[in-house]
N, C-alpha and C positions, 0 to 999 in steps of 0.2 A: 504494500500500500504506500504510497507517495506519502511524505511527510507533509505537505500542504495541505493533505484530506487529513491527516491525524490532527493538526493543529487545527482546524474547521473544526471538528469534532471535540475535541477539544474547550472551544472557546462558547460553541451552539451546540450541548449536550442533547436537545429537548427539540428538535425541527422533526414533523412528521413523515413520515414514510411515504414513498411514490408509488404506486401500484396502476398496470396497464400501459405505462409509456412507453418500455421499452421493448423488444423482441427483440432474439437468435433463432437465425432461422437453419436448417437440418444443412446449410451450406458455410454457417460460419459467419452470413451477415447478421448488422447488425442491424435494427428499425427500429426510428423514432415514430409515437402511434400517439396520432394527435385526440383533440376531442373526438373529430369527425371518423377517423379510424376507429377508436374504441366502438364511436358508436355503431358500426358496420358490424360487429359480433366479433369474438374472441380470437386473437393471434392463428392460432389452429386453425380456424371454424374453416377455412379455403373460400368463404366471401371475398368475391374483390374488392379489394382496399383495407380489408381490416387488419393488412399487416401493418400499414402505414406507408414512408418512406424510407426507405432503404439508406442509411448513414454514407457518404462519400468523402467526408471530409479526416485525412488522415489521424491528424496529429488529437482529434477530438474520439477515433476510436482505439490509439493506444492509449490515451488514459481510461476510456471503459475498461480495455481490457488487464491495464496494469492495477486494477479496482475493482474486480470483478471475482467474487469469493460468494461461500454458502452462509447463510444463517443456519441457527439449532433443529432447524427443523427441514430443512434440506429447500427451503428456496433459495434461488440464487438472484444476486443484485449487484449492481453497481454503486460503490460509495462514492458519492458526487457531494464532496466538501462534507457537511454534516447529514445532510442526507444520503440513505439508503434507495434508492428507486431499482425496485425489483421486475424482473425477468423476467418474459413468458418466455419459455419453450418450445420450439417445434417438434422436438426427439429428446436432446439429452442434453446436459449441461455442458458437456467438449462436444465440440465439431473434433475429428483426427486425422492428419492429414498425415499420409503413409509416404516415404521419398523412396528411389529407385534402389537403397541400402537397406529398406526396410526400417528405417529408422521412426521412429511415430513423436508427432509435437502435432499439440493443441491448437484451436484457432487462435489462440492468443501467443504461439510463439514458444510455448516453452514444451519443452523433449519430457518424453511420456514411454514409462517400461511396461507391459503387455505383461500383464496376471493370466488373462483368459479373453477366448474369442469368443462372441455369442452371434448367430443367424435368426431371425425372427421369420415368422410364413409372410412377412412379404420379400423376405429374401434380404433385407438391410442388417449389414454387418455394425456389431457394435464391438467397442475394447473394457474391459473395466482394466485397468493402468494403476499403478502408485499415485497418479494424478488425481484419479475418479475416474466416473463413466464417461464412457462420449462414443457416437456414432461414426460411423467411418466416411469420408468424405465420398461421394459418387464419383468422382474422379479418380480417386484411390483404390477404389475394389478392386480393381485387377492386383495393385499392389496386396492386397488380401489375402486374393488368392492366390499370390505366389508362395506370402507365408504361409497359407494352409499346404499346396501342395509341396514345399521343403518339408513339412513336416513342423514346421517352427511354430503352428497354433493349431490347435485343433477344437475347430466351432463347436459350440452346445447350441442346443435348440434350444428357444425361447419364445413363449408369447410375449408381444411387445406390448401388451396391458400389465403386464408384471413389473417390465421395467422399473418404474418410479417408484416402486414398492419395494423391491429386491434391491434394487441400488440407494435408496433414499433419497432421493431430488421429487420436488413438486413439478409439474408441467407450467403450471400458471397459480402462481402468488396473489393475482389477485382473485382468482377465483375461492379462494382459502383464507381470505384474509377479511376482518372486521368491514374494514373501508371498501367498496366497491371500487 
């Protein structure tokens, strides 16, 4: 976490929670989800528009992402200065991006060691890592399955409504949370 966000936090102990603003979507973007987003129904729901806008500006998504950790209860958020402004989910908390060495790092940049490989029946490959969970980037599968056929991971099947249960991350914080 940035020292700038610990001294925020710090100084405005007591600033309310965001809930709904932001999306990660099953690729790693990131969306800002205005009123008019929200209002189109939930990150998931595949309404057009209710993801929002799709974040483009660099230097404002490596501070999400260098801010970007779990609460007690497995939602995930961005600490922005004193506030928390939490996550929806498309799939999983890591987006995992696989390189031609097989080596695996997170959307956000940081290198990720491979506990277990999971396949779900629509075929998306997910990791649980020393990191956390996170699904495999659609670009990446092939790199996948090169580790599966070396031999270097070997899939479990899973249904992918267990996920958020088995792993412990919420899909959407605000749908679980007091404040709509």
């Amino acid at each position: 976490m940035d020292d700038i966000v610990r001294q925020a936090m710090a100084k405005w102990p007591n600033v309310p929670d965001c809930y709904g603003w932001l999306g990660l979507d099953a690729r790693g973007q990131w969306y800002m989800r205005d009123d008019r987003a929200q209002a189109l129904g939930s990150f998931a729901s595949g309404q057009p528009g209710a993801r929002g806008s799709v974040l483009r500006h660099d230097k404002l998504i490596d501070f999400i992402q260098r801010n970007y950790e779990p609460d007690a209860r497995g939602c995930w958020y961005f600490q922005n200065g004193p506030q928390r402004v939490y996550v929806e989910l498309e799939a999983a908390p890591w987006v995992l991006r696989i390189d031609d060495a097989l080596k695996v790092c997170s959307h956000t940049g940081r290198e990720a060691q491979v506990k277990h490989c999971l396949l779900d029946e629509q075929g998306r490959v997910y990791l649980d890592t020393d990191l956390g969970f996170g699904l495999v980037h659609t670009l990446d599968v092939g790199h996948a399955a090169q580790a599966v056929e070396t031999g270097l991971w070997t899939p479990l099947e899973v249904a992918s409504e267990s996920l958020p249960a088995r792993f412990g991350y919420v899909l959407s914080p605000a749908a679980h949370s007091a404040v709509p």
